[in-house]
Structures are given as C-alpha cells and as structure tokens.
C-alpha positions in Angstrom: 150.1 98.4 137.3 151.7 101.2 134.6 154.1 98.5 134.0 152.1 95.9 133.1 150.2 98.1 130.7 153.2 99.4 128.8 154.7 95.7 128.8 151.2 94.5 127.3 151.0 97.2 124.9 154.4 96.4 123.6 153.6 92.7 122.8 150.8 93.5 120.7 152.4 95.6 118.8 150.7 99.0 119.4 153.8 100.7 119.8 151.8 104.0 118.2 149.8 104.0 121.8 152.7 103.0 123.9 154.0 106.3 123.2 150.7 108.2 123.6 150.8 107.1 127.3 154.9 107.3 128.3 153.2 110.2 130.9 151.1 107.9 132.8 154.0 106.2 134.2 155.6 109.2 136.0 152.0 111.0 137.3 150.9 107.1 138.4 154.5 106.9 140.6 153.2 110.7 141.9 150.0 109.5 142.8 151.1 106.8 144.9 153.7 108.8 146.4 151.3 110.9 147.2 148.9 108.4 149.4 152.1 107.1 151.2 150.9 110.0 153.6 147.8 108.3 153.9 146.7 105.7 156.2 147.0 102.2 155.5 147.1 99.2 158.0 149.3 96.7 156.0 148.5 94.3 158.9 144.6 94.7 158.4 145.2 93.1 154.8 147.4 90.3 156.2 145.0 89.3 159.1 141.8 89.6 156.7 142.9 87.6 154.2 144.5 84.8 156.8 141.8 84.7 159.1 138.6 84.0 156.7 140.3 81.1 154.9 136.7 79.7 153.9 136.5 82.5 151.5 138.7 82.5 148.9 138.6 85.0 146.3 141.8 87.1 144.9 140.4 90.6 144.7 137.9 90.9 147.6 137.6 89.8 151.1 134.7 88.2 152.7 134.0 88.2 156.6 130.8 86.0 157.5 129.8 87.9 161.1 127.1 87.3 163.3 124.3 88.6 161.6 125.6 90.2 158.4 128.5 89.7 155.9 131.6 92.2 155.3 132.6 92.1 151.5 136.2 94.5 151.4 137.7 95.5 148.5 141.3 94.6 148.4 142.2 93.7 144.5 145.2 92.5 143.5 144.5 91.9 139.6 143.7 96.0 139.7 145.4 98.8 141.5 143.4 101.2 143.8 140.5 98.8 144.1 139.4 99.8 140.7 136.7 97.3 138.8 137.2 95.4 135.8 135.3 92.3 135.1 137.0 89.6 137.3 136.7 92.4 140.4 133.0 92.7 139.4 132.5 88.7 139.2 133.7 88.8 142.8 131.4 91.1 144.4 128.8 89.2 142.5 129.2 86.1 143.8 129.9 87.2 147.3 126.4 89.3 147.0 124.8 86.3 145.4 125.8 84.1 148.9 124.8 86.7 151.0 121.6 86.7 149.4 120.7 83.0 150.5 122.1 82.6 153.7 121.3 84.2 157.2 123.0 87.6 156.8 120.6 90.1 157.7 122.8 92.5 155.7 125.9 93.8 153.8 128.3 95.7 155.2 130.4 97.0 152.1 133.8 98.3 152.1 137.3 98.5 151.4 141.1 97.8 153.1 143.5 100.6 152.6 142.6 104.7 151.8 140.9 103.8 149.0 137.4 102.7 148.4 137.0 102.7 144.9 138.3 104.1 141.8 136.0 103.3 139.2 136.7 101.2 135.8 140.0 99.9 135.3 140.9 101.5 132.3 144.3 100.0 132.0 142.9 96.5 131.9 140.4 97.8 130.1 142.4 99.8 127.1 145.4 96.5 126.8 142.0 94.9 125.7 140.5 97.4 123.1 143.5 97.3 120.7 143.0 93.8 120.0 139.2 93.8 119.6 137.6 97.1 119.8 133.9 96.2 119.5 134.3 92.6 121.3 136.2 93.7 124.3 133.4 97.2 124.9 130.4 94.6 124.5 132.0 92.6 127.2 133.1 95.1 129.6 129.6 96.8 129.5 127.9 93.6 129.8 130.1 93.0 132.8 128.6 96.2 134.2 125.2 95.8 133.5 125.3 92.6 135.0 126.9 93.7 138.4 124.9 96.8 138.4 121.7 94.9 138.3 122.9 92.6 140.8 123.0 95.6 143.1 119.6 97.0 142.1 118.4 93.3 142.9 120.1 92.8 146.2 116.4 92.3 148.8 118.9 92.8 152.1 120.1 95.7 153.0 123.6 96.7 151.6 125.6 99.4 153.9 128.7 101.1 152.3 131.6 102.2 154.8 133.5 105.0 152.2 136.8 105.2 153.6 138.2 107.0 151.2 138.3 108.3 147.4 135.2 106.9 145.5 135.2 107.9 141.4 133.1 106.8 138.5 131.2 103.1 139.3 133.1 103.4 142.5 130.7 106.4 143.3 127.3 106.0 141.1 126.7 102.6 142.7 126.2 103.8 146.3 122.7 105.3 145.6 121.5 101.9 144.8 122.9 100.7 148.4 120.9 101.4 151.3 122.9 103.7 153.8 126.1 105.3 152.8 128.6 106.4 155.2 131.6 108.3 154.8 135.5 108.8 156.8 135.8 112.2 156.5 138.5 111.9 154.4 136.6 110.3 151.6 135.7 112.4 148.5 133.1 111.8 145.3 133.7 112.3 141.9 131.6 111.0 138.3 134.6 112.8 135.9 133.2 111.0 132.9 133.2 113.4 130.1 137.3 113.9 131.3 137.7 110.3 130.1 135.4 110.0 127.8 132.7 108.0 129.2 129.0 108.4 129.6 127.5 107.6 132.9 127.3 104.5 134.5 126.0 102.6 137.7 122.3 104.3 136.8 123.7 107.5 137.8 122.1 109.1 134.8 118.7 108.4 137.0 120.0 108.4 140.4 121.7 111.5 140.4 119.2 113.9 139.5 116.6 112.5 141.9 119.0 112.6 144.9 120.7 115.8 144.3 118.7 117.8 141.9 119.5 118.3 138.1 122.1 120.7 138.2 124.7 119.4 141.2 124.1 116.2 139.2 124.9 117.7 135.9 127.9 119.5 137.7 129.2 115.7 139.0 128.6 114.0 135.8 129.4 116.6 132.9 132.1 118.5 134.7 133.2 116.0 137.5 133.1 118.2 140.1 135.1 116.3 143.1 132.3 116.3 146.3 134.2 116.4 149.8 132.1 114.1 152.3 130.9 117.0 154.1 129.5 118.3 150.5 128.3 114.7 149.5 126.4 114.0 152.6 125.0 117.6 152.0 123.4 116.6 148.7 122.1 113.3 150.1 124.7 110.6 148.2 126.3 110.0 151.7 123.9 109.4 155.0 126.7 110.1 157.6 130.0 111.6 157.8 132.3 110.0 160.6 135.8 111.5 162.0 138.6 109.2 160.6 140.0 107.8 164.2 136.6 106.6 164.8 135.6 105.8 161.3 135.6 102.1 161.6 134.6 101.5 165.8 131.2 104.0 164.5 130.5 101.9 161.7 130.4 98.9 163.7 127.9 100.2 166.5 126.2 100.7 164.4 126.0 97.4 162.0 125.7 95.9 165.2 122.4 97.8 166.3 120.9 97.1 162.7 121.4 93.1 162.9 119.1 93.1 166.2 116.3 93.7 163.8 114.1 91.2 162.5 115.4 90.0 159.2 112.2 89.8 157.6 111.4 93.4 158.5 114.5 94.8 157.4 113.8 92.9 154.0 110.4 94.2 153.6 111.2 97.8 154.6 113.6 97.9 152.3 111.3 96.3 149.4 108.5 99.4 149.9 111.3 101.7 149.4 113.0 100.1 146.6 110.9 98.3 144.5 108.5 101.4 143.0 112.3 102.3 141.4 113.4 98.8 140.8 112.1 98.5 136.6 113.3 102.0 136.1 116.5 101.6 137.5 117.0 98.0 135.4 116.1 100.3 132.2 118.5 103.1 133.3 121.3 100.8 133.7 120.0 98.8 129.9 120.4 102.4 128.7 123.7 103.3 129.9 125.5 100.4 129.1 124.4 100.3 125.6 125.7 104.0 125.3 128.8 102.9 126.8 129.5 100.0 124.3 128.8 102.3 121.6 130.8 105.3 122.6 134.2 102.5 124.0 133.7 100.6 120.5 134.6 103.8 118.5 137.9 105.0 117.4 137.5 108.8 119.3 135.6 106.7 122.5 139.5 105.1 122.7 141.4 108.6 122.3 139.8 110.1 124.9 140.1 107.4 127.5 144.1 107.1 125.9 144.0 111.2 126.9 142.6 110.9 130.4 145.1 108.4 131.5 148.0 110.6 130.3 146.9 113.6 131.9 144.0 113.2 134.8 145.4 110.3 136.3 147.9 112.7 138.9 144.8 114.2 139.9 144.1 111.1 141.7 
C-alpha cells in the first residue's frame, strides 16, 4: 500500500520524492473509504482461495470448471487489482494452462468491486529511483509480453467487468472476445494525466472500435465511460444489473461451453487472426514508447504528479 511506498522510498534515500508524494497517503485512505460503500463479499475471497487448493498463485485465483477455466483477480502484492510484473506473470501462466488443456474457454474476472486498475505505479515508481532506464525496460517488457500472450490466446477469453477498469485494466478487453459489464463498472485510458502513452494496443484498438475521436477523447483526455456509454461504443458487449451480475454471466458461460471446442477455436481464429501481426506491432510500438517516455527524468514527474493528485479520483 501508501505505506509501503513511503517506507521504501525512505530506505533508499529519496527523501526529495518522499515529500513530493506526502498527499497520496490521505486521498488513497479517501479512496478506500470511499468503496467501503461498495459491495465486497469478504467470504467469496476466503472460499475461492480455500476451495481450489490445486492452484496456487498469490495474486490471482484459478477455478478449473467443467468446460472452461475462471482466472479472478484478487492481488495481494498490489492494491485494487492493479498489475505489476509478478500480477502479470500470473495471468500468464494461468492463460498458458488454459491454453493446453480441455477448457473450451476463459472466463476472466475479478473478487471484490474492482476489476482492474491499471499499472501499479507505486511498485512501479519504488523501482525507478534506483534504476531509471533498467526498471522501464523491464516493466514494459513485462507488458509486451502479457499483452501478446492475450493477442495469442486461440480459445475464447470472456471478461466479467465487475467494476472500475482503468489504463491496461481497460485497453486489454478488446483483445478478449466478449466483454460484459455490472452496471456499476466504469472505463477509463487517463494516460496523458499520468504521463503515460497508451498501452494494451489501445493505440490500434480504440480507434477501430469506437471511432477516432471517442478514442482520442479516452486516451488523450481520459474521459471516464459509464457501462451504459462503453457498451454504446462497442468496448463492452453486454451490460448486466448488479444483483444479477454474476448468476447472468454464468448462464451464459454455461450455454457457450456446449459448443464444440474446435468450432469455437476456429471461429474465433477467422475473426482474429487478419488483426493478429498488426496487433503484435501495435503492442512492439507502444511499449517501446513507454520505456522511452518512464526512462526519462519528466516521464517520472508526471507519474510522481498523478499519484499526488488523481489518485482520489479513483
């Protein structure tokens, strides 16, 4: 958490951005206070995590069902199921298994009233001030590698958005297969706020989905997307009311894995693979931007900025 952060930042020395940041401890204690209003089934996490014992991982949760897999997030080395590399690793692997056994599909989701929140900047920034250039040819090499493993995927991937899905936790659901969204769930790419560039080959899927300007709108200006707005533009497929968010999900997952696994595979493969090499390029693109614009003095400002004064807006 904030904690942790300021703790880390401390030991190295870097007392200069310690006190850039003392604001990000008071908005992050808002921001939670603010989703103890939300829903979240503390008893979903415990049962999840002790029923599937044959799949251990620390930051997601893996449920082989009849017919498909269910990879949750539920992070513990990151707060808000937010990404950094070990997250990432995760999902891999779980996606990688998926891949070679009998699942017809991937259900993807997350426990709590999140579903993602992007790039863990707070790992991610402890990092930087030890190795600037190191620690931003990692990180985007972490995402390359996980985005591709998405835009490689041959099942089917189905995201359930339970709630708030920003940066990478957003731009990766066009290269999933059928999106759909709790009502309560809302999209935003704010990555000029935090001085970022786009990621998750949203650069590419954006503007095809949505049209060049609401896709300029999400990622230059982060405009915030309500479900109802997001299934509008064609990021989301369905939008489902909240007390029936999980029992419609699963009707319908169930319906999909009657199918015949090798015709869900190959109708997937005519719609995906005439955008599979761009998509690889658009991702080759973005992450190279990214390491450029993170290993830079003013790329670290700006992300130093947004946590100080965005992260309440959360």
């Amino acid at each position: 958490g904030t904690s942790t952060f300021m703790e880390a930042l401390a030991a190295n020395g870097t007392t200069n951005i310690q006190t850039s940041v003392t604001g990000v401890t008071a908005s992050k204690r808002r921001f939670i206070d603010d989703r103890r209003d939300q829903p979240f089934d503390k008893r979903l996490r415990f049962s999840v995590r002790q029923t599937e014992s044959a799949y251990r991982y620390r930051d997601i949760v893996v449920r082989k069902q009849d017919g498909f897999t269910h990879i949750l997030l539920s992070t513990k080395s990151s707060e808000n199921n937010s990404l950094n590399p070990e997250v990432m690793k995760e999902v891999q692997s779980a996606l990688n298994t998926a891949a070679a056994d009998d699942s017809k599909l991937v259900l993807f989701s997350a426990v709590g009233s999140i579903f993602c929140c992007g790039l863990d900047f707070i790992y991610f920034i402890r990092r930087l001030t030890d190795d600037r250039k190191k620690e931003s040819t990692k990180m985007a090499e972490a995402i390359r590698n996980f985005v591709n493993t998405f835009i490689q995927f041959k099942k089917p991937i189905i995201v359930a958005v339970n709630g708030p899905a920003i940066g990478l936790g957003a731009s990766i659901l066009p290269l999933c297969d059928v999106v759909w969204a709790n009502e309560k769930a809302w999209f935003q790419t704010p990555y000029t706020t935090f001085g970022q560039s786009p990621d998750g080959c949203s650069s590419l899927t954006f503007p095809r989905i949505m049209g060049l300007a609401s896709a300029n709108e999400m990622l230059f200006s982060g405009r915030k997307l309500t479900a109802q707005e997001a299934c509008a533009k064609g990021l989301v497929s369905q939008v489902f009311w909240p007390g029936t968010f999980t029992q419609e999900v699963m009707v319908r997952i169930k319906e999909l894995v009657t199918c015949n696994s090798v015709v869900l595979e190959e109708s997937k493969a005519l719609v995906r693979n005439i955008m599979k090499v761009d998509l690889e390029q658009a991702n080759e693109k973005e992450c190279e931007v990214l390491k450029k614009i993170w290993g830079s003095a003013q790329g670290m400002d700006s992300m130093l900025k947004y946590l100080q004064k965005k992260i309440d807006e959360f």
